[in-house]
VOKOLMAR-24092 format. One record per residue (C-alpha): x, y, z. Coordinates in pm, whole numbers, padded with zeros to 5 digits, always signed. Layout:
BEGIN
XYZ ...
//
This chain:
BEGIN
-05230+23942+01204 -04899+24106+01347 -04895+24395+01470 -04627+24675+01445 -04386+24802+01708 -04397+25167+01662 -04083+25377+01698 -04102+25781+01756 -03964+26095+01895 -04007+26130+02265 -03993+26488+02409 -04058+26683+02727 -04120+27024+02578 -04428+27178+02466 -04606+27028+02149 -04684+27269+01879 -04992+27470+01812 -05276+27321+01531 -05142+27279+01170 -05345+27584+01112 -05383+27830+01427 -05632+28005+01273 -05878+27704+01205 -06197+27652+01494 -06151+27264+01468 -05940+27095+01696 -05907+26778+01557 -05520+26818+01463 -05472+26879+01838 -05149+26916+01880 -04828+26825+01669 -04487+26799+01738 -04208+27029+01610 -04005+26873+01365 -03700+26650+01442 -03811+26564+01776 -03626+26346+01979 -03462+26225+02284 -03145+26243+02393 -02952+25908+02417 -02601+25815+02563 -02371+25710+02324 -02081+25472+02436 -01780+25661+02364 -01505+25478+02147 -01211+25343+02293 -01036+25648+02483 -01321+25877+02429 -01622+25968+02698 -01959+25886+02613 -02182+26183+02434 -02527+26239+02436 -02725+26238+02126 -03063+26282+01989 -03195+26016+01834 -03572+25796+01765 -03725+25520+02029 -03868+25276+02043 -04247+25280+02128 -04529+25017+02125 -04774+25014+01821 -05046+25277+01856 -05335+25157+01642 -05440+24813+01532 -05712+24532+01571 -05593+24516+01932 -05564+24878+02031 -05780+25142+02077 -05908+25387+01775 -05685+25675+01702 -05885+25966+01727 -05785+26293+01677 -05545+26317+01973 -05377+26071+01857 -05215+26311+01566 -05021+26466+01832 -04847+26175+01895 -04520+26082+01678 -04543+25726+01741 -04896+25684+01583 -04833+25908+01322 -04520+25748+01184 -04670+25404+01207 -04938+25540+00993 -04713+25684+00796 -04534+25380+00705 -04843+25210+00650 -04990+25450+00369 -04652+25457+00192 -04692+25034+00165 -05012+25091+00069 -04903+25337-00223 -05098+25657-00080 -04815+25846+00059 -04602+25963-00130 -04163+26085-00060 -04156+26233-00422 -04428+26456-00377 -04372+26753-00089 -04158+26698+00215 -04347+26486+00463 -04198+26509+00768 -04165+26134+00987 -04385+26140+01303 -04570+26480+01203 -04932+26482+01117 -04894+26694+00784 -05101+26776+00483 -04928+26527+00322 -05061+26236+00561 -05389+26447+00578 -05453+26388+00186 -05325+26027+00203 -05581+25910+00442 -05875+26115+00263 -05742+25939-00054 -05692+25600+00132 -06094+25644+00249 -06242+25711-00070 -06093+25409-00218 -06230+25203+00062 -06554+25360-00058 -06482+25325-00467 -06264+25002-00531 -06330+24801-00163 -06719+24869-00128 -06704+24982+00262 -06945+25128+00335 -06946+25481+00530 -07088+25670+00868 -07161+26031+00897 -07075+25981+01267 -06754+25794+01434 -06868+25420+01536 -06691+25291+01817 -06529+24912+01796 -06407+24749+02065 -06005+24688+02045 -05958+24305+01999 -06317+24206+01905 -06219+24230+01565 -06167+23964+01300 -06005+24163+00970 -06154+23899+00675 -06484+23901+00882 -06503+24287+00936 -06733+24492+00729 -06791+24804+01018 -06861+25127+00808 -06570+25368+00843 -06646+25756+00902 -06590+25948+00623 -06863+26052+00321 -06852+25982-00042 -06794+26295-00244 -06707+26638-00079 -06783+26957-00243 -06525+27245-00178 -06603+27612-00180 -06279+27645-00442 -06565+27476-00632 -06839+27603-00601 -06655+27937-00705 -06498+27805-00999 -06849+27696-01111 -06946+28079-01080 -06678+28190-01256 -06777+27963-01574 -07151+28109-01527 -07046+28455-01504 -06775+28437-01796 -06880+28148-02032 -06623+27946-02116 -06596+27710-02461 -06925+27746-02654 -07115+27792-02339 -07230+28162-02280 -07200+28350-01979 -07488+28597-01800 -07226+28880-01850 -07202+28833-02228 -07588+28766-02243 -07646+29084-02052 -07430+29321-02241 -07554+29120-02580 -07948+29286-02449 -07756+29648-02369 -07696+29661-02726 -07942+29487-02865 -08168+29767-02735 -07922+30045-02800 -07845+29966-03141 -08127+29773-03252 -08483+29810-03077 -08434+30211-03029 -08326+30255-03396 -08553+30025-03542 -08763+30230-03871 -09025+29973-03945 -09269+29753-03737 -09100+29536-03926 -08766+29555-03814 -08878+29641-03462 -09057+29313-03474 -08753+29144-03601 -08514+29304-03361 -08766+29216-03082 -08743+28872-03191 -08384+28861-03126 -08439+29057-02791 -08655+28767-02664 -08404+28502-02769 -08149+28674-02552 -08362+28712-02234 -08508+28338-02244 -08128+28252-02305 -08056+28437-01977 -08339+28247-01793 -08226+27953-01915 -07860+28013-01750 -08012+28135-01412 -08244+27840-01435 -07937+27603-01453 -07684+27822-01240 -07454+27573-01041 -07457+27553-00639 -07777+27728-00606 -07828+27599-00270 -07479+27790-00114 -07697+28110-00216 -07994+28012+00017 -07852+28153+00319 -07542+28336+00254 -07437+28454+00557 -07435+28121+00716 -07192+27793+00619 -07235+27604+00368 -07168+27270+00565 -07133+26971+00543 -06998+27083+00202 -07105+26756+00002 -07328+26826-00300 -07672+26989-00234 -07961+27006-00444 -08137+27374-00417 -08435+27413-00223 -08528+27706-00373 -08572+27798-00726 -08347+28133-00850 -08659+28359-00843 -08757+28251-00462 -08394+28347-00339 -08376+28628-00136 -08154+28930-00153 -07834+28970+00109 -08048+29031+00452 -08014+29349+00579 -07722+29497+00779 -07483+29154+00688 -07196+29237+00511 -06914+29009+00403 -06585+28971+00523 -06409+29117+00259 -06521+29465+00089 -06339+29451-00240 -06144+29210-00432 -05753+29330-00299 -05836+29287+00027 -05996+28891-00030 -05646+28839-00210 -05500+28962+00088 -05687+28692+00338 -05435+28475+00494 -05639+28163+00418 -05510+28124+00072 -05155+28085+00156 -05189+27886+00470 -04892+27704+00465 -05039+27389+00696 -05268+27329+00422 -05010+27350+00146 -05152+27636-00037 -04879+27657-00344 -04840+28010-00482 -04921+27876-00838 -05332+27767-00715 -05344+28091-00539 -05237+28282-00853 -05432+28151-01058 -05804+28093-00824 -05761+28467-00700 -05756+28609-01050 -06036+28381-01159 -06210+28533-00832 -06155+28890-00915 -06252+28833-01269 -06549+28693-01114 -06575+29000-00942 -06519+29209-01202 -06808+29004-01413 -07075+29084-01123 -06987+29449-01120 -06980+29479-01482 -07334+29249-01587 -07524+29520-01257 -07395+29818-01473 -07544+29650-01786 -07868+29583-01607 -07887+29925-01477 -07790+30045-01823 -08097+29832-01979 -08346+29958-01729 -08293+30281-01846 -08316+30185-02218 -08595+30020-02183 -08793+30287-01989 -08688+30548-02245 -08809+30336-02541 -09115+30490-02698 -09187+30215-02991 -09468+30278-03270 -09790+30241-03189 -09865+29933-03411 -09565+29755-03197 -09668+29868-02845 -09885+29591-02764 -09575+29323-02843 -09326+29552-02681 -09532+29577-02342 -09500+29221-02206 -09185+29169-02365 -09056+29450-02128 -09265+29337-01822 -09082+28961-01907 -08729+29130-01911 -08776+29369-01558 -08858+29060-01399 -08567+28857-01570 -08324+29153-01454 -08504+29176-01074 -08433+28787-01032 -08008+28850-01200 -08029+29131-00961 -08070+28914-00694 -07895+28648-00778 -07544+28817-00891 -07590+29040-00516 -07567+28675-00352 -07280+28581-00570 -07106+28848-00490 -07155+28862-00117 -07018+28493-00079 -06757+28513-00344 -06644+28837-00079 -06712+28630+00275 -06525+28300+00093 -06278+28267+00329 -06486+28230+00633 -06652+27934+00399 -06330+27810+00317 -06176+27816+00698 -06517+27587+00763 -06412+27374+00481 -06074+27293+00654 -06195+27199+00948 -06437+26989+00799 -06181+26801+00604 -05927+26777+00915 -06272+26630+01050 -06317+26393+00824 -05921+26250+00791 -05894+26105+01143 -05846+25736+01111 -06130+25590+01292 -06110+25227+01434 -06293+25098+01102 -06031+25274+00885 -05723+25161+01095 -05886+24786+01057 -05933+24830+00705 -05538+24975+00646 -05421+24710+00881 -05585+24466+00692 -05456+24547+00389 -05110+24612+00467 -05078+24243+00550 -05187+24152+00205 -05560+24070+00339 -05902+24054+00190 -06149+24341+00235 -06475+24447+00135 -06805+24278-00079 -06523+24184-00314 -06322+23959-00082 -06007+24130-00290 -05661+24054-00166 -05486+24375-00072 -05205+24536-00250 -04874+24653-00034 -04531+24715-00199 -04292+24465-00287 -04005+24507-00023 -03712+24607-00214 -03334+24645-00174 -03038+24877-00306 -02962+24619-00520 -03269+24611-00739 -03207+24998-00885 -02969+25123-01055 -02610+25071-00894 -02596+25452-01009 -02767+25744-01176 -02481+25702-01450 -02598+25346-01474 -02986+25507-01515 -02915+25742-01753 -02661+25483-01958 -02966+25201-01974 -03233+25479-02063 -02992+25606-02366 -02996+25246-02491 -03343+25208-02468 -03377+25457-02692 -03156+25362-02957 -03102+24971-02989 -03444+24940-03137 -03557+24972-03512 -03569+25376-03621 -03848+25546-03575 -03795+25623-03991 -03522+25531-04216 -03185+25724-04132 -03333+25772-03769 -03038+25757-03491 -03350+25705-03187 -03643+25493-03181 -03902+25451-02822 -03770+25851-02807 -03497+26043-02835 -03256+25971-02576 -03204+26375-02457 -03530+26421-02441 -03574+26145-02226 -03309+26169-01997 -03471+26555-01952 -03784+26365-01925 -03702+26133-01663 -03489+26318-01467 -03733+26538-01423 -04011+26286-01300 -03765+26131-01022 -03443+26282-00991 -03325+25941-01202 -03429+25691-00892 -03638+25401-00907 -03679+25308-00536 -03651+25502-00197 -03566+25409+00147 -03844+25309+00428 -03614+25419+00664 -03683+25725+00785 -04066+25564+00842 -04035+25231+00933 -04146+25109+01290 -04040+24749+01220 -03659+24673+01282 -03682+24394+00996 -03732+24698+00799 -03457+24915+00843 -03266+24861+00502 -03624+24801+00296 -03645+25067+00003 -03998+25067-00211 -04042+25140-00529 -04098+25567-00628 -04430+25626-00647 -04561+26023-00801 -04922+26056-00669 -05144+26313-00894 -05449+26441-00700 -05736+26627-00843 -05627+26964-00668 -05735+27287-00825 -05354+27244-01024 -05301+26888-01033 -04959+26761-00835 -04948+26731-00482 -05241+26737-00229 -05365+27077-00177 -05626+27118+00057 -05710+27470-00018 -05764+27471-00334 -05867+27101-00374 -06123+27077-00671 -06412+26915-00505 -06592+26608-00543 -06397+26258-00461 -06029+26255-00320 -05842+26103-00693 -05586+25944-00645 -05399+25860-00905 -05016+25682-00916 -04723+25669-01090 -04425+25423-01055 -04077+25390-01124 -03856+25558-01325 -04089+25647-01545 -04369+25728-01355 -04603+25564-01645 -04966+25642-01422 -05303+25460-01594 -05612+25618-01390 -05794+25273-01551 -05677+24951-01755 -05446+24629-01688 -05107+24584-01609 -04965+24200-01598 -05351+24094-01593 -05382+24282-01281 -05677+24548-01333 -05550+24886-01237 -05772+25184-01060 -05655+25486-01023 -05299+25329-01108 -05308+25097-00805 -05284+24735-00894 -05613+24520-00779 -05645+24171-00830 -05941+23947-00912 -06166+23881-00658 -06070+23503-00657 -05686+23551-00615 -05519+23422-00296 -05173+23517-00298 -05055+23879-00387 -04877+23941-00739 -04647+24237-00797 -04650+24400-01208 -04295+24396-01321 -04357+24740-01408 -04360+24857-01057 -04079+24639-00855 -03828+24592-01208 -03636+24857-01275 -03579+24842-01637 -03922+24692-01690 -04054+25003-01549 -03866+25237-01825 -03925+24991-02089 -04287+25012-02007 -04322+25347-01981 -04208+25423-02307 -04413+25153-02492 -04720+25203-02325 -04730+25574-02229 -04474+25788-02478 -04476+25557-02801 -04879+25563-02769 -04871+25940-02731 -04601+25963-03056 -04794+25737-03287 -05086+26036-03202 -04889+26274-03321 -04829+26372-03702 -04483+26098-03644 -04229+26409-03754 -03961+26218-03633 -03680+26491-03648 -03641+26830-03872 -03295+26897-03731 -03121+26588-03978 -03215+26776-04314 -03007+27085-04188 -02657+27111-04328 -02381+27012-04053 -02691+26862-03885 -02767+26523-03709 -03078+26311-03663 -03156+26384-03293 -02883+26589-03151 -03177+26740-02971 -02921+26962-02790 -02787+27110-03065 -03158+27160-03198 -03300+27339-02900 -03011+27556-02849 -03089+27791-03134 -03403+27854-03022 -03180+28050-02706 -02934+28205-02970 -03242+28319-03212 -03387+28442-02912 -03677+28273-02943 -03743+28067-02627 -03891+28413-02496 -03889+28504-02136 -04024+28364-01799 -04168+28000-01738 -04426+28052-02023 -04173+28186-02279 -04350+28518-02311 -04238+28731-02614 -04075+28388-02790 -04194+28146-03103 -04385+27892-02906 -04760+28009-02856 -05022+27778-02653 -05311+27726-02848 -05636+27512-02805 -05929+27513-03022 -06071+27873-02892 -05778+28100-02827 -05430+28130-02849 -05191+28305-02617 -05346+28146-02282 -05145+27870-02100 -05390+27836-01863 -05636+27715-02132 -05393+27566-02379 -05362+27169-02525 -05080+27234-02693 -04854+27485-02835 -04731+27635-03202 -04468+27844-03368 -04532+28199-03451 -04199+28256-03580 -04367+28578-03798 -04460+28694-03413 -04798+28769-03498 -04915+28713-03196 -04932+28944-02881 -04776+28635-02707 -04544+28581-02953 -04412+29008-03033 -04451+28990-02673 -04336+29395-02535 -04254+29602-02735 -04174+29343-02981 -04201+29342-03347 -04370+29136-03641 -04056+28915-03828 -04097+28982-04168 -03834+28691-04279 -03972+28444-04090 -03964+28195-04424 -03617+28214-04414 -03639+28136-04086 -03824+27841-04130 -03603+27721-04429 -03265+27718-04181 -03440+27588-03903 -03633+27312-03999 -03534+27272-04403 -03905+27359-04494 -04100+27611-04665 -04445+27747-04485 -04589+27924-04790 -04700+28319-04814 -04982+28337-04523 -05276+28505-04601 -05326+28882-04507 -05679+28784-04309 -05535+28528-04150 -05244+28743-03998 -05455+29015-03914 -05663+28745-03702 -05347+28621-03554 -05245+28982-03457 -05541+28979-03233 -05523+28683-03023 -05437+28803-02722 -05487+28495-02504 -05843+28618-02459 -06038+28698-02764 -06135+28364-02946 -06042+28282-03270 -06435+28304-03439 -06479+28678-03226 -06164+28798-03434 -06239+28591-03743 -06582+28756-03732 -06439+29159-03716 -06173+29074-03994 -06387+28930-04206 -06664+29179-04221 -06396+29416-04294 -06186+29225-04563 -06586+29100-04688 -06506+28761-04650 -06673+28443-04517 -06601+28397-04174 -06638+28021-04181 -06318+27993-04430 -06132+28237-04227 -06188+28027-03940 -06052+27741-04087 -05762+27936-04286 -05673+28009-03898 -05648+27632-03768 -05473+27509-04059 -05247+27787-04002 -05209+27655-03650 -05197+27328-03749 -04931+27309-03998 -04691+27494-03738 -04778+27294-03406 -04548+26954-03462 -04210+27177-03499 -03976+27126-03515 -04036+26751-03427 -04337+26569-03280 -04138+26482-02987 -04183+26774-02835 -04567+26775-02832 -04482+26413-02697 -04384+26558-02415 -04670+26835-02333 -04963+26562-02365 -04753+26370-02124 -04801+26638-01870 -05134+26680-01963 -05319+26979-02013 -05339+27370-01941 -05048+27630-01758 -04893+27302-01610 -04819+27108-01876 -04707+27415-02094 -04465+27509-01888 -04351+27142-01877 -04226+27217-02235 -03976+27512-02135 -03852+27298-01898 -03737+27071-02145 -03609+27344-02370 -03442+27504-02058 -03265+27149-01950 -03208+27030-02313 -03116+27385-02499 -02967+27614-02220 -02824+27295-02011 -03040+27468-01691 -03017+27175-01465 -02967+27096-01104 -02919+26710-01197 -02551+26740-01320 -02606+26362-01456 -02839+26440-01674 -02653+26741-01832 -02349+26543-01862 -02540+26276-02049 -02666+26522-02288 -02339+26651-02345 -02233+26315-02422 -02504+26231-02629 -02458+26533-02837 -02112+26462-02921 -02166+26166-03026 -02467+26304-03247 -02238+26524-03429 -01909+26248-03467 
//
């Protein structure tokens, strides 16, 4: 196999501190500052003196079947790290398009790539792993013959987690209760039940009910997740893979005496410089979010100990009849001990929830740990960067295709021009119809925003080989199951494997599973059948109109034909046109109803899953309160719109009907965090209705408002998935598409363009 000749900065000066000072490990060693280099004399042109300048070297290849194994010093070392570099972003696992990875430095970036790169050497190859570094002597290797295991371990569990877990305990979420709901639910049914009770009859019936709530909060300590990270609080919780519990909740013992955590309350955890570590790549949006689920966590623990010490109380004030004592006694006996053991156990919770960060500094270093590229990794990347066969499967690898400036676009005119076709040289979507695969604004917002409107990027500012100086490779997105999915995140990453996931092209069409040009696809990277000799490229990833045309026939046309198929809403308006989609969106800015910040706060669209409404976090989806029912939608100090048919009639030519005065006063309470049945449930004891058809009065309420005004633009939120992320998604289309709020001037000029025409 041939080997690389490494290239890298070359430096005198001191090497920079760990990628995170404050970390114990020192596996990162040292790294380099960035743009490192040495100074080089330039010939001077004719007339002129020669000039020094700064500038890469050359440098032998640093890891390989015939050199040594990395090891962790080798991260300090800019020649290594930008051969390994190069050889991830063949491979598909590093990524240009997502964060700034710097050539030669040993980033987070590189650090996710290789974690990624080892788990599918684990998953798709079969390699086998070691929870200790074996040694391999350099040059005793053959790569088709090697099967070494490679240090690393199968599924990781992160303290972001484990905490996360807690917080769905504590809080419920879905249909699932929580212990602090369960708790309060005994508070009252004591208060207002069991004390007030006239009869044996109805003390028996009441007691009945009592009983149910106590065995269901059993039941939830019984099953509470991560048990085991409560045995011993005040020690780490390593090797943070998954642990089963030693002990059951009732054996756990309290916080031992005199240990405190590092944190006493809630603003001062927020405050812990762990969470916005920028080595790791901490964004500000996962800390946002994972500190407030933390101090609603919090908030839960203090809250359920005031209801237990509330039901104590209760309970040792109530004087039941006689004829009822006897049940009453070991029903109360069962519930001290229930609320001795939740004592306990929410004491532990909140001690580690408190001392997190010291768990979560432990949790760096033991992923820093377990990214160095042992000699068994580096044979295995080698390997398959030369297109070889690996693993039980004997599977040929996958690298790139080697591409050149002249298989994109000869500009992002020429992009944009070719995806406007696309969209409109097929049949209509429906009769009339100016756009078919999707309207052509929309997707020139769409893929713009994905890549900037480039299919390939240049090797260059990785590549060790000379041959491979003018090489560009195909734009690849990688989507990693971080706390917020995007780029790696090693904070806040959401525990068990390292998912990888890619998308290509323009388009950036990404299939976790399937085929693609009879190639079987994991994860979105291309693996052929074990029998195959040669390596085959999907014209989806190395053709740069296949890749557009793909994406929209596989990805958005497949999402569309989900959708109700409301094709457009904007034609039937008068001095309207079928998908002038500029036009459209733009009076949702002069109605003043995009609302304000990235959520759109105070405007018509509301996100909405099957529970709530008002929470983006939470949300599959979005509707249109134009009568700004909603908290979200009046947003403050706003007011209800008592014209909103009319509204409705000049926006979108239809008529939404009178809505029912239950079902408004429902609506009017959806504050993002009471559910739909909790509010259903109030107004219709109050209206005396059923609360089953009020329930469903709501969702078809929903319903008939979430596809406008076209089904294009819930297109686009499934496309980004689910939750905060993929809401705001949408109001960056409105933004680009109604407001023209771009910093890709092509794209803005092509929806000027394309709304001109719309209206000739």
């Amino acid at each position: 196999m041939p080997t690389a000749t490494g290239a890298g900065w070359v430096d005198p000066g001191p090497a920079r501190t760990s990628i995170d000072a404050r970390s114990s490990t020192a596996e990162f060693s040292a790294r380099p500052p960035r743009h490192r280099s040495r100074a080089t004399t330039v010939p001077g042109k004719k007339g002129q003196k020669p000039r020094q300048k700064r500038a890469w070297v050359q440098g032998e290849a640093k890891y390989g079947l015939e050199h040594g194994p990395p090891g962790p010093s080798a991260r300090a070392n800019p020649v290594y790290v930008r051969e390994l570099q190069e050889d991830l972003i063949w491979l598909g696992y590093l990524s240009t398009s997502r964060g700034s990875v710097t050539p030669g430095e040993f980033d987070v970036f590189t650090l996710g790539a290789v974690l990624g790169f080892k788990q599918d050497l684990i998953e798709i190859y079969g390699i086998a792993t070691s929870h200790k570094r074996i040694d391999v002597k350099p040059g005793s290797v053959r790569a088709g013959e090697f099967s070494t295991a490679i240090w690393s371990q199968p599924k990781f569990l992160s303290p972001v987690r484990i905490m996360l877990d807690w917080v769905t305990a504590l809080r419920g979420g879905g249909k699932r209760k929580g212990v602090f709901g369960v708790a309060k639910a005994l508070v009252s049914n004591v208060q207002n039940n069991l004390a007030k009770a006239k009869t044996a009859k109805k003390f028996r019936a009441y007691l009945e009910r009592f009983e149910h709530h106590r065995a269901t909060l059993e039941a939830l300590m019984d099953s509470w997740p991560h048990l085991a990270a409560l045995e011993a609080v005040d020690r780490l919780f390593k090797p943070f893979a998954p642990k089963a519990a030693t002990k059951a909740v009732g054996e756990l013992a309290p916080v031992p005496p005199g240990k405190q955590p590092k944190h006493d309350d809630s603003g001062a955890l927020a405050a812990d410089a762990v969470w916005s570590s920028e080595g790791y790549n901490a964004r500000d949006m996962n800390r946002s979010f994972f500190l407030a689920d933390l101090n609603k966590a919090l908030e839960a623990v203090k809250k359920t100990l005031a209801h237990l010490d509330d039901l104590r109380g209760r309970m040792a004030a109530l004087r039941p009849a006689a004829e009822v004592d006897a049940e009453w006694t070991p029903a109360k006996s069962a519930a001290e001990q229930t609320v001795t053991t939740l004592t306990t156990l929410l004491g532990l919770v909140r001690y580690w929830i408190l001392d997190s960060p010291t768990q979560v500094t432990a949790w760096l270093a033991h992923i820093v740990e377990m990214g160095t590229v042992d000699q068994p990794t580096a044979v295995y990347l080698k390997a398959l960067r030369e297109g070889g066969k690996i693993g039980p499967g004997r599977r040929p690898a996958y690298p790139l295709q080697p591409l050149t400036s002249k298989d994109d676009f000869a500009s992002p005119d020429a992009l944009a021009t070719f995806l406007r076709e696309e969209c409109t040289k097929r049949t209509p979507n429906a009769p009339g119809a100016k756009s078919t695969t999707m309207p052509e604004i929309v997707a020139l917002q769409f893929f713009g925003n994905e890549t900037g409107l480039k299919f390939t990027h240049s090797l260059a500012p990785f590549n060790t080989r000379a041959e491979d100086k003018d090489t560009r490779l195909v734009m690849l997105g990688v989507d990693t199951n971080s706390y917020r999915k995007g780029s790696f995140d090693a904070v806040f990453h959401a525990g068990g494997d390292w998912f990888w996931s890619r998308g290509w092209g323009v388009g950036q069409a990404t299939e976790a599973n399937g085929t693609l040009d009879g190639m079987q696809l994991r994860r979105g990277l291309p693996i052929l059948p074990p029998g195959s000799d040669a390596v085959q490229h999907p014209k989806a990833y190395v053709d740069s109109k296949t890749s557009i045309t793909d994406a929209m026939t596989r990805k958005v046309l497949a999402k569309y034909n989900r959708t109700m198929r409301r094709d457009c809403t904007f034609g039937g308006v008068p001095f309207g046109a079928y998908y002038d989609c500029h036009s459209c969106l733009k009076r949702f800015f002069d109605e003043n109803l995009r609302g304000v910040g990235k959520y759109g706060e105070g405007g018509a669209f509301v996100p909405k899953n099957e529970t709530v409404l008002g929470n983006p976090d939470h949300s599959d989806g979005f509707f249109l309160d134009l009568e700004r029912y909603t908290p979200f939608s009046r947003g403050k100090d706003g007011v209800e719109d008592p014209d909103a048919a009319k509204r409705y009639r000049r926006l979108f030519n239809a008529d939404p009907g009178p809505v029912d005065p239950n079902v408004a006063q429902v609506l009017r309470k959806m504050d993002g965090a009471t559910a739909i049945a909790t509010a259903a449930e109030v107004v219709a004891k109050a209206a005396g209705v059923d609360k089953a058809t009020l329930v469903a009065a709501v969702q078809a309420h929903v319903k008939a408002r979430t596809q406008l005004p076209c089904s294009w633009l819930q297109v686009r939120i499934s496309y980004a998935g689910k939750g905060e992320q993929a809401f705001s998604s949408r109001f960056d289309l409105l933004d680009v598409v109604g407001d023209l709020k771009a910093s890709n001037d092509t794209v803005i000029k092509h929806i000027k363009e394309a709304s001109e025409l719309r209206r000739s």
